[in-house]
Jmol script that loads the backbone (N, CA, C; Angstrom):
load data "model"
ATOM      1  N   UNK A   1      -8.245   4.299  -1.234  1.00  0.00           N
ATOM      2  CA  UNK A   1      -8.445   5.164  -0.099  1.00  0.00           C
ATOM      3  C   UNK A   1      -7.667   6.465  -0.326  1.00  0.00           C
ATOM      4  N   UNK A   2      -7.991   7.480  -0.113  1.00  0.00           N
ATOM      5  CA  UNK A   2      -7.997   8.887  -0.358  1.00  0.00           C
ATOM      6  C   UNK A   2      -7.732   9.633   0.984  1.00  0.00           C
ATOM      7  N   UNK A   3      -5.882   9.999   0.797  1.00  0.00           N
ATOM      8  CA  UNK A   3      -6.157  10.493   2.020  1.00  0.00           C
ATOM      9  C   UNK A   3      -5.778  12.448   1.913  1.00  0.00           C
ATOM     10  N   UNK A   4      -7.062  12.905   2.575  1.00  0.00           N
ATOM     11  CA  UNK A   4      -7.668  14.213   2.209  1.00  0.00           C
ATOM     12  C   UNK A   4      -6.245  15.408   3.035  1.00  0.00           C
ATOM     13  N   UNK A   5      -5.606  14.920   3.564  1.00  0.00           N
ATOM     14  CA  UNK A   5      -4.605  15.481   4.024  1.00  0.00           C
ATOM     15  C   UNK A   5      -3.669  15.964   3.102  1.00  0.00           C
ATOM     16  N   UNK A   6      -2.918  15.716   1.129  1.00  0.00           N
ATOM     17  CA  UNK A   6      -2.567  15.541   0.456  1.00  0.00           C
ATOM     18  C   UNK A   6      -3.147  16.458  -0.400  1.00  0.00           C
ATOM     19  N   UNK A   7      -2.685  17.143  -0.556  1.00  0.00           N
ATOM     20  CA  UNK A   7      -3.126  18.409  -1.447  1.00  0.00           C
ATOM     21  C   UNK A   7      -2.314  19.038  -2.553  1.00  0.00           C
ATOM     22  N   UNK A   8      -2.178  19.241  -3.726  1.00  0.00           N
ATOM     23  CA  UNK A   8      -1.369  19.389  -4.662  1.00  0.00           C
ATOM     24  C   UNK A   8      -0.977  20.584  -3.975  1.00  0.00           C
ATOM     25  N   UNK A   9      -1.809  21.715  -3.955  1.00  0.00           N
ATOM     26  CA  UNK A   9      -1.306  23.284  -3.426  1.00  0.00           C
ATOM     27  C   UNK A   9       0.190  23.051  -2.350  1.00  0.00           C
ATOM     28  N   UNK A  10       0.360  21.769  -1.891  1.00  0.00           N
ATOM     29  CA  UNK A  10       1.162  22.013  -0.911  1.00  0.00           C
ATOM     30  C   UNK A  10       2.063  20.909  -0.364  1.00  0.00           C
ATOM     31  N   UNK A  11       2.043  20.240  -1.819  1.00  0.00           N
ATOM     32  CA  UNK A  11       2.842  19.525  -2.029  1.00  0.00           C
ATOM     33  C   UNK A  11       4.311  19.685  -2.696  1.00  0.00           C
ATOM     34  N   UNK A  12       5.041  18.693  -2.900  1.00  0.00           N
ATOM     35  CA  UNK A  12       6.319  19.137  -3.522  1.00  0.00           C
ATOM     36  C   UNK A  12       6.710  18.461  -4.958  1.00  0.00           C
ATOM     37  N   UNK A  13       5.525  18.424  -5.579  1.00  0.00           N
ATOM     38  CA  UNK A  13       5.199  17.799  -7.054  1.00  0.00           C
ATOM     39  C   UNK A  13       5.900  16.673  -7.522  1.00  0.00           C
ATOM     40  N   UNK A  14       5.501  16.140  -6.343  1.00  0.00           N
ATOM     41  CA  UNK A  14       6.950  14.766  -6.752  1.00  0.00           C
ATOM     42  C   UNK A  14       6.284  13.487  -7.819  1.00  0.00           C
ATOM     43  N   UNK A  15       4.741  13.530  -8.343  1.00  0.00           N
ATOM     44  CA  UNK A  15       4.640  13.161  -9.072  1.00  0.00           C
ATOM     45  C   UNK A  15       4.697  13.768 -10.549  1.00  0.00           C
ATOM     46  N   UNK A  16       5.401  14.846 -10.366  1.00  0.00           N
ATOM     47  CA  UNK A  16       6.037  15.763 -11.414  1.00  0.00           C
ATOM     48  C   UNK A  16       7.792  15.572 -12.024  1.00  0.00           C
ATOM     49  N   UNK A  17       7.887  14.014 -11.392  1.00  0.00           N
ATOM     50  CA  UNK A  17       9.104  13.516 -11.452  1.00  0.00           C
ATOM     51  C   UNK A  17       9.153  12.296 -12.317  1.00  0.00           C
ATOM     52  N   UNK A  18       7.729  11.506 -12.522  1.00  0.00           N
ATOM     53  CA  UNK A  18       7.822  10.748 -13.690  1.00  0.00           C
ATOM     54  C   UNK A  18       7.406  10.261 -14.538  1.00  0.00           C
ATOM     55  N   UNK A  19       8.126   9.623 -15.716  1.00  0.00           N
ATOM     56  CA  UNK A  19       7.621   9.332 -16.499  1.00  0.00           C
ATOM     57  C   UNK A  19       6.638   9.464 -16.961  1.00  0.00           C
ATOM     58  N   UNK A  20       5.960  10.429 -18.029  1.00  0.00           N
ATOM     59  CA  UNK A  20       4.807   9.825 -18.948  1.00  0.00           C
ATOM     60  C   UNK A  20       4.686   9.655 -19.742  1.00  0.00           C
ATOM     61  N   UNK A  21       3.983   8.626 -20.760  1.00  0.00           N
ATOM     62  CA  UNK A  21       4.010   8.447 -22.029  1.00  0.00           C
ATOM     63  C   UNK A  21       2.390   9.055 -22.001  1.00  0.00           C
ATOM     64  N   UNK A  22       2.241   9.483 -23.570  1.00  0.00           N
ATOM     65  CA  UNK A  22       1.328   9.946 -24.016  1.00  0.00           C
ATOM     66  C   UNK A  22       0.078   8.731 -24.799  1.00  0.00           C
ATOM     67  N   UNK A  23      -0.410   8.432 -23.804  1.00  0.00           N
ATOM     68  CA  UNK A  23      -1.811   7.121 -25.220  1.00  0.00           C
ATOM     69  C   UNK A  23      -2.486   8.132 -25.493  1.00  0.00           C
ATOM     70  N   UNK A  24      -2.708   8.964 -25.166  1.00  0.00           N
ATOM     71  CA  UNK A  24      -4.053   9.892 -25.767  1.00  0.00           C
ATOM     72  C   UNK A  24      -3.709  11.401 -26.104  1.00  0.00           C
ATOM     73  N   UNK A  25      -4.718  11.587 -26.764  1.00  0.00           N
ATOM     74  CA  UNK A  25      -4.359  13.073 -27.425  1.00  0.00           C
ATOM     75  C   UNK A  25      -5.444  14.128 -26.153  1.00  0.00           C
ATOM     76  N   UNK A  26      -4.543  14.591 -25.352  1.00  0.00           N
ATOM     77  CA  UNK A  26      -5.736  15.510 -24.378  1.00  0.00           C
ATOM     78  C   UNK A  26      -5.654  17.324 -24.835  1.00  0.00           C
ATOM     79  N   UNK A  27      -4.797  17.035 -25.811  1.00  0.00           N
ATOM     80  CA  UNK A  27      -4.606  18.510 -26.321  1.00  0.00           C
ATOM     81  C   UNK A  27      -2.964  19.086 -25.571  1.00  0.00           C
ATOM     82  N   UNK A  28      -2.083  18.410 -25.358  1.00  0.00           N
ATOM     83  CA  UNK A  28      -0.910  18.861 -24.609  1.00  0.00           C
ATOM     84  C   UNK A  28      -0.260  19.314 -25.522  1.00  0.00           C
ATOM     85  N   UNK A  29       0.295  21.216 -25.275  1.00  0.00           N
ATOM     86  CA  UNK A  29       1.121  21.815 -26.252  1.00  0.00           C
ATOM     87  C   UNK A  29       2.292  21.242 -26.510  1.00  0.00           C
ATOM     88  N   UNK A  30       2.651  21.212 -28.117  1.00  0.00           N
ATOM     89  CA  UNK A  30       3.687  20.589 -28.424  1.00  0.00           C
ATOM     90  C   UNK A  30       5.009  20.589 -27.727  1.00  0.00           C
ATOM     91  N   UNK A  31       5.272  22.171 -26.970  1.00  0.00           N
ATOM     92  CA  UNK A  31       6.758  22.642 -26.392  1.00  0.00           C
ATOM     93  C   UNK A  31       6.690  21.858 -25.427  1.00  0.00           C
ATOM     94  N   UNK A  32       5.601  20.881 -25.037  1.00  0.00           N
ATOM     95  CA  UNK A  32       6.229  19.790 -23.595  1.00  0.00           C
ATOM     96  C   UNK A  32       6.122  18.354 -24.236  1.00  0.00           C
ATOM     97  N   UNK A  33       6.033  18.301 -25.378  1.00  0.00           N
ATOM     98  CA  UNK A  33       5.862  16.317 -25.692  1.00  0.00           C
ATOM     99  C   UNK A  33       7.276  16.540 -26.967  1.00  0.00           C
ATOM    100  N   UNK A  34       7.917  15.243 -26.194  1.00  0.00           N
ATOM    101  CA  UNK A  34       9.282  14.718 -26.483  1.00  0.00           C
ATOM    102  C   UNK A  34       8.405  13.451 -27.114  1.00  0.00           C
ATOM    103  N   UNK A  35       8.662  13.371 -29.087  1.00  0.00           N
ATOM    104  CA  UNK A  35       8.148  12.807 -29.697  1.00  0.00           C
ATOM    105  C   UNK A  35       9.915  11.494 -30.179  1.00  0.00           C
ATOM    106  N   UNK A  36       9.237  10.237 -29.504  1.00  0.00           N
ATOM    107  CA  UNK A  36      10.295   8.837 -29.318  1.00  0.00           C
ATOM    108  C   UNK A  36      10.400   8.439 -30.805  1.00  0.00           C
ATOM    109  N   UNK A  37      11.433   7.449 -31.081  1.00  0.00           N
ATOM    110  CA  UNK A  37      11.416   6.657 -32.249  1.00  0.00           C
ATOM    111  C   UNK A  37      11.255   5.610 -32.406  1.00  0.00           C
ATOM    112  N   UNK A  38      11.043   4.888 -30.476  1.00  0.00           N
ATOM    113  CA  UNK A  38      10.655   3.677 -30.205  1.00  0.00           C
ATOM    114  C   UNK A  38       9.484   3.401 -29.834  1.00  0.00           C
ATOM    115  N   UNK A  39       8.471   4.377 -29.759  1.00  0.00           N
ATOM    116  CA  UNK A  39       7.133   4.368 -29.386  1.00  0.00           C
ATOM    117  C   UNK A  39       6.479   5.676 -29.266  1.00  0.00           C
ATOM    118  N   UNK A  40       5.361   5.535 -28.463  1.00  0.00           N
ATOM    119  CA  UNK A  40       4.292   6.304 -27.834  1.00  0.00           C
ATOM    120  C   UNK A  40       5.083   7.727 -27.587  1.00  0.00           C
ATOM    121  N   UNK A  41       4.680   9.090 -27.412  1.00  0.00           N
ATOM    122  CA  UNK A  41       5.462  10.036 -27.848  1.00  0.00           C
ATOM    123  C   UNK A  41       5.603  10.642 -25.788  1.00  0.00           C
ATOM    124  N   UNK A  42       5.962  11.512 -25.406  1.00  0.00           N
ATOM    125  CA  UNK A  42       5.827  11.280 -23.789  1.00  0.00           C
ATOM    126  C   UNK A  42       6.489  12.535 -23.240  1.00  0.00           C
ATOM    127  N   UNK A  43       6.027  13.337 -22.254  1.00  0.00           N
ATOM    128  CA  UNK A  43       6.051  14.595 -21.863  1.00  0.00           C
ATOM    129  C   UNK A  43       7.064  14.882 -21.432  1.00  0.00           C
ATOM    130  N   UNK A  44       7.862  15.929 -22.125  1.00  0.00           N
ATOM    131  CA  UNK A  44       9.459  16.405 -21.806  1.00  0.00           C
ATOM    132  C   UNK A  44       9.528  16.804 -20.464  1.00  0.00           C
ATOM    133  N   UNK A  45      10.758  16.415 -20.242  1.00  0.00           N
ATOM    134  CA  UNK A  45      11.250  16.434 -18.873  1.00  0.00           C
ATOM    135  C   UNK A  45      12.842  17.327 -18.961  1.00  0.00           C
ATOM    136  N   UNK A  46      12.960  18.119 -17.864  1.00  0.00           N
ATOM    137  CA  UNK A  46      14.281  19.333 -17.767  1.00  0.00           C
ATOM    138  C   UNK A  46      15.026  19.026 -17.649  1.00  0.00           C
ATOM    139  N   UNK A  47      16.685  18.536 -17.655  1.00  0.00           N
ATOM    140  CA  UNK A  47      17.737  18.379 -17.344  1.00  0.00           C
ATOM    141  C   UNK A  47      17.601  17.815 -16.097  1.00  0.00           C
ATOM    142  N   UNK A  48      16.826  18.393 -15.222  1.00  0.00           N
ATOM    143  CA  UNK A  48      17.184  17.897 -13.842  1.00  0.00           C
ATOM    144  C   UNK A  48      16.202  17.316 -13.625  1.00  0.00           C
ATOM    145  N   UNK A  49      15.388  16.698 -14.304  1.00  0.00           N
ATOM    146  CA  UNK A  49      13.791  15.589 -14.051  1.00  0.00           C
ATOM    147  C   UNK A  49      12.754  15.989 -14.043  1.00  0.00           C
ATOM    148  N   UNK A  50      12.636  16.805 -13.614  1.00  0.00           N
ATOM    149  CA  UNK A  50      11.114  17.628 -13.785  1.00  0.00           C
ATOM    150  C   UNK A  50      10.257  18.041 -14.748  1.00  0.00           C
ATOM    151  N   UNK A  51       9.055  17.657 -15.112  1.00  0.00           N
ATOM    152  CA  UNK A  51       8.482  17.474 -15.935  1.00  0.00           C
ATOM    153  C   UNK A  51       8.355  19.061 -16.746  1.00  0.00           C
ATOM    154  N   UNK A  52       8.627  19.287 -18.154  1.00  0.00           N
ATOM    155  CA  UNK A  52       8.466  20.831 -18.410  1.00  0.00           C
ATOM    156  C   UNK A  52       7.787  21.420 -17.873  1.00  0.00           C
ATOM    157  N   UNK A  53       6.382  21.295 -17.856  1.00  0.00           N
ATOM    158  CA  UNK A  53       4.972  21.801 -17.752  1.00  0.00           C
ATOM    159  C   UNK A  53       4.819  22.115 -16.258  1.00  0.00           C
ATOM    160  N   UNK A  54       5.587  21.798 -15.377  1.00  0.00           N
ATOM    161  CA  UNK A  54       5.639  22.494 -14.131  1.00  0.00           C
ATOM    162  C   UNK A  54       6.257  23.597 -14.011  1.00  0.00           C
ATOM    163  N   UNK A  55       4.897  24.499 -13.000  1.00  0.00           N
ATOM    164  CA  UNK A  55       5.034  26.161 -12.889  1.00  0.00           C
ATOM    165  C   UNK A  55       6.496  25.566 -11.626  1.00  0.00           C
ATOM    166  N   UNK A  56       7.268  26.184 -11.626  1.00  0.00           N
ATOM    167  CA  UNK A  56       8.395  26.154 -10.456  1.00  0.00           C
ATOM    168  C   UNK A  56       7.954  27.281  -9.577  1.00  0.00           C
ATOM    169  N   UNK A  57       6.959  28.255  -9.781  1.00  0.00           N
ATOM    170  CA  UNK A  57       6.698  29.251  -8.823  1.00  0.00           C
ATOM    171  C   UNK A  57       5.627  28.931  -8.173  1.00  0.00           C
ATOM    172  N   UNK A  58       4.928  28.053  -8.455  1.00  0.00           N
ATOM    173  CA  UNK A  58       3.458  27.674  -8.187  1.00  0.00           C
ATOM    174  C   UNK A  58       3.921  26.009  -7.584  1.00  0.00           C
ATOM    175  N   UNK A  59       4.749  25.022  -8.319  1.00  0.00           N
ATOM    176  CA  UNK A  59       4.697  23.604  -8.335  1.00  0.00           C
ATOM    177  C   UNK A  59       3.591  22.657  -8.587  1.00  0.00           C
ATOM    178  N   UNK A  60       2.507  23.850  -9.526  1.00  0.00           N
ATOM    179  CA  UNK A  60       1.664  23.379  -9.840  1.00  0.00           C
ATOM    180  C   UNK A  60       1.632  23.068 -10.982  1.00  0.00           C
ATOM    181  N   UNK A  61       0.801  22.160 -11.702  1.00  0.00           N
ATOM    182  CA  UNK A  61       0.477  22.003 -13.572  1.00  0.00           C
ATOM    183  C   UNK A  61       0.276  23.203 -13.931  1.00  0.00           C
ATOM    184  N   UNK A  62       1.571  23.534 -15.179  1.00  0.00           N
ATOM    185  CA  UNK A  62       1.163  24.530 -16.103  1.00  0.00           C
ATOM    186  C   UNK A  62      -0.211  24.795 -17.010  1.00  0.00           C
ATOM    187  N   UNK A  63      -0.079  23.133 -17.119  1.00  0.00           N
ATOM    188  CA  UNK A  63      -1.193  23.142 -18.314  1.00  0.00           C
ATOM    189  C   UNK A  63      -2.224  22.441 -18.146  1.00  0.00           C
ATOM    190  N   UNK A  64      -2.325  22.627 -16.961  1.00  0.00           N
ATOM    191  CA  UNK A  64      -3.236  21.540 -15.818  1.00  0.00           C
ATOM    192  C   UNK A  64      -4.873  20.941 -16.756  1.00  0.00           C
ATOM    193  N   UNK A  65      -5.519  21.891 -17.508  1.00  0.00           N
ATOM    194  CA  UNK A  65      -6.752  21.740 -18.448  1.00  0.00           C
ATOM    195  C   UNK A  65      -6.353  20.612 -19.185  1.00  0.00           C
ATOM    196  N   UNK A  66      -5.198  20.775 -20.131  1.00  0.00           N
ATOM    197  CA  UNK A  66      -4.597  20.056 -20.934  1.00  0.00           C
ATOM    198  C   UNK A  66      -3.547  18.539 -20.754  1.00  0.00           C
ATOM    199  N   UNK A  67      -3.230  18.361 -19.407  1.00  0.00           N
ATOM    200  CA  UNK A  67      -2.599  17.936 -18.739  1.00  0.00           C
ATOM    201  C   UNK A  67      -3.414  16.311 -19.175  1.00  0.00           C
ATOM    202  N   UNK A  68      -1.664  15.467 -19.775  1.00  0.00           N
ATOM    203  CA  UNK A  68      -2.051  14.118 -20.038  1.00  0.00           C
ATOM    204  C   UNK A  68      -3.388  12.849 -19.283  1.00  0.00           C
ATOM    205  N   UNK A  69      -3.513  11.702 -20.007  1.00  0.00           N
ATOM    206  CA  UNK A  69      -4.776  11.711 -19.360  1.00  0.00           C
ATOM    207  C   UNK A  69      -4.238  10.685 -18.253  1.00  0.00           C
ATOM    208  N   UNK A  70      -2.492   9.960 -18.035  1.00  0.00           N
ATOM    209  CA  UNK A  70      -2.456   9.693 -16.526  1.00  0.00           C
ATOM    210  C   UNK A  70      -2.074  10.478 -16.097  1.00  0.00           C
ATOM    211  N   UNK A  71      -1.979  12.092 -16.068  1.00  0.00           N
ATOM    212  CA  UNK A  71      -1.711  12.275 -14.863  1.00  0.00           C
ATOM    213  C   UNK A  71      -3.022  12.777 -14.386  1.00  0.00           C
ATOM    214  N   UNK A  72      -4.149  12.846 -15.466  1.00  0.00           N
ATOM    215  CA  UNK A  72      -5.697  13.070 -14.896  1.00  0.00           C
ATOM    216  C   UNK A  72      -6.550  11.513 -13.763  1.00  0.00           C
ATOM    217  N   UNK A  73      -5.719  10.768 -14.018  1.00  0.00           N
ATOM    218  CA  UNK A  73      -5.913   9.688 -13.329  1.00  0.00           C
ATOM    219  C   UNK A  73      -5.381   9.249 -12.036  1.00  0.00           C
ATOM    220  N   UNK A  74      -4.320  10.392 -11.648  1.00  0.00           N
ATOM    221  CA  UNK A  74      -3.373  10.441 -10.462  1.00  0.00           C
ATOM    222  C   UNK A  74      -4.650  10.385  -9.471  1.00  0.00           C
ATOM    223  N   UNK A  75      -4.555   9.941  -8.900  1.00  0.00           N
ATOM    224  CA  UNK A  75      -5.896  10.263  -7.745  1.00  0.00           C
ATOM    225  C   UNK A  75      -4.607  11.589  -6.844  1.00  0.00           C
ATOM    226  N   UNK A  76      -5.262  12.783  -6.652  1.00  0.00           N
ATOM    227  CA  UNK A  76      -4.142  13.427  -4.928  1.00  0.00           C
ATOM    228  C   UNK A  76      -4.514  12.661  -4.050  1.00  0.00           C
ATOM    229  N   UNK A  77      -3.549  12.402  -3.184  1.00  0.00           N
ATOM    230  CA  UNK A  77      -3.642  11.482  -2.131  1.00  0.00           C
ATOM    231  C   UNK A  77      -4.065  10.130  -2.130  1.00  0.00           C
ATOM    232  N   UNK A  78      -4.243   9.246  -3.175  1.00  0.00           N
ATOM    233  CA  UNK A  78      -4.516   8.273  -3.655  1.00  0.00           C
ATOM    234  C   UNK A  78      -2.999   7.235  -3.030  1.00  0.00           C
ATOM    235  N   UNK A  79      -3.423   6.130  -3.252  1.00  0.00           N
ATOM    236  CA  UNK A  79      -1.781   5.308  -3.238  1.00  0.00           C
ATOM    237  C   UNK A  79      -0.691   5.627  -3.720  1.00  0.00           C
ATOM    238  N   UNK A  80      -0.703   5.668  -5.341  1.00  0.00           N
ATOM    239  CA  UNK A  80       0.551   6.118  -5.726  1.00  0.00           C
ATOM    240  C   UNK A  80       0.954   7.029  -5.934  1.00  0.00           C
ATOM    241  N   UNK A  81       0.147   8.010  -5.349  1.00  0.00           N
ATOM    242  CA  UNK A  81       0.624   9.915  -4.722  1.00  0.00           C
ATOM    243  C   UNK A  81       1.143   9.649  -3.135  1.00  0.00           C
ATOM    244  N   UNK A  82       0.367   8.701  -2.553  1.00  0.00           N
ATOM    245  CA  UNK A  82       1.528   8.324  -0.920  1.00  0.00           C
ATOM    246  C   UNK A  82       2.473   8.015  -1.320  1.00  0.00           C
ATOM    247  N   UNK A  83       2.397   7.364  -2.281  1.00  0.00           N
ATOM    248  CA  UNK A  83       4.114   6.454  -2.334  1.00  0.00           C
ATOM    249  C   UNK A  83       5.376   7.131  -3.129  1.00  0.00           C
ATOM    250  N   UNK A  84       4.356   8.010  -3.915  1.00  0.00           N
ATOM    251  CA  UNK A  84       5.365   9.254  -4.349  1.00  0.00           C
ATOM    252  C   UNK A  84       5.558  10.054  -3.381  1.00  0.00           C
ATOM    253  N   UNK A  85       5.308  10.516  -2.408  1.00  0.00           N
ATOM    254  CA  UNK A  85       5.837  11.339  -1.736  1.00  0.00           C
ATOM    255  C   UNK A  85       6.099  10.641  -0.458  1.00  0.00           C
ATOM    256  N   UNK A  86       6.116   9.524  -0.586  1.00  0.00           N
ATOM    257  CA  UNK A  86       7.261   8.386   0.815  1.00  0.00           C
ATOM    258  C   UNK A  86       8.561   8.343   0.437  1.00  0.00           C
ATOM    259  N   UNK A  87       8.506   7.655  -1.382  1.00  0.00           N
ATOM    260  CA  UNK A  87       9.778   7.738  -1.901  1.00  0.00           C
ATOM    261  C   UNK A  87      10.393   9.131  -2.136  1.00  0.00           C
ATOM    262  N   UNK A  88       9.995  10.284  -2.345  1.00  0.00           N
ATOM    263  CA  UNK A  88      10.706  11.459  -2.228  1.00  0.00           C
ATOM    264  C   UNK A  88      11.304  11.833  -0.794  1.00  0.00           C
ATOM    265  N   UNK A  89      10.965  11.947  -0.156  1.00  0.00           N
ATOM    266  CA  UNK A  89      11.099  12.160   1.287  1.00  0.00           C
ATOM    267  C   UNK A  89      12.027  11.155   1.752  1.00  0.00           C
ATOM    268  N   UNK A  90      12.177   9.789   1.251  1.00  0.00           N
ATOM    269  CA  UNK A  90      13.071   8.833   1.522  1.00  0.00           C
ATOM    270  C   UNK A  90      14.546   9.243   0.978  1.00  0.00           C
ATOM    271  N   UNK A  91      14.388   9.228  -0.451  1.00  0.00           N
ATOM    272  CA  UNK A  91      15.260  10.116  -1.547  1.00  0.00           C
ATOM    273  C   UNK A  91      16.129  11.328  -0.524  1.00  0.00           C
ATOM    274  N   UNK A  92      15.074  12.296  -0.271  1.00  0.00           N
ATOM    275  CA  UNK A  92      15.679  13.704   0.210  1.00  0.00           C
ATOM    276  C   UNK A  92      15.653  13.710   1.559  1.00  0.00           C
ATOM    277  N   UNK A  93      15.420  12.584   2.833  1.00  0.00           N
ATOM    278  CA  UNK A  93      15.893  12.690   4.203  1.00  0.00           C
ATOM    279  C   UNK A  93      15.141  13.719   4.557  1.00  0.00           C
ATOM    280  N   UNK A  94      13.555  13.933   4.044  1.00  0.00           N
ATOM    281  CA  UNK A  94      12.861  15.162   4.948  1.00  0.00           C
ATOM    282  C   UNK A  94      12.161  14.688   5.967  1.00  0.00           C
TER     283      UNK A  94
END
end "model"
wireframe off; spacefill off
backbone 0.3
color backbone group
């Protein structure tokens, strides 16, 4: 269930907070994939968690065309985009 209220434009990219590993090659520029020695290679993340490839002026995908293939699978507003932004909001007391 899809709830249409949930809009990346105006969100606070909190599924821009985790983890991805890379299974597929979607074309993601090298300056954001942090290549492991224990596996699957997986999209660099900033000092402070945030995934490189996020515009901070926008909080949108930099490389959104190119953009790995889960986070092309994120449904917006899907379940685990509610629950990312329940647990953020839980996290930050908004």
């Amino acid at each position: 269930m899809i709830d249409p209220s949930i809009q990346c434009s105006t969100c606070g990219a909190c599924c821009c907070r985790f983890e991805v590993l890379l299974l597929s090659d979607t074309g993601v520029p090298e300056q954001y994939v942090e290549h492991t020695t224990w596996g699957p290679s997986r999209m660099r993340r900033l000092e402070d968690g945030w995934c490189a490839a996020l515009d901070r002026n926008t909080m949108l995908c930099g490389i959104y065309e190119q953009r790995p293939l889960i986070c092309r699978r994120f449904d917006m507003g899907g379940e685990e985009c509610r629950e990312a932004v329940a647990d953020w909001e839980q996290e930050n007391q908004v």
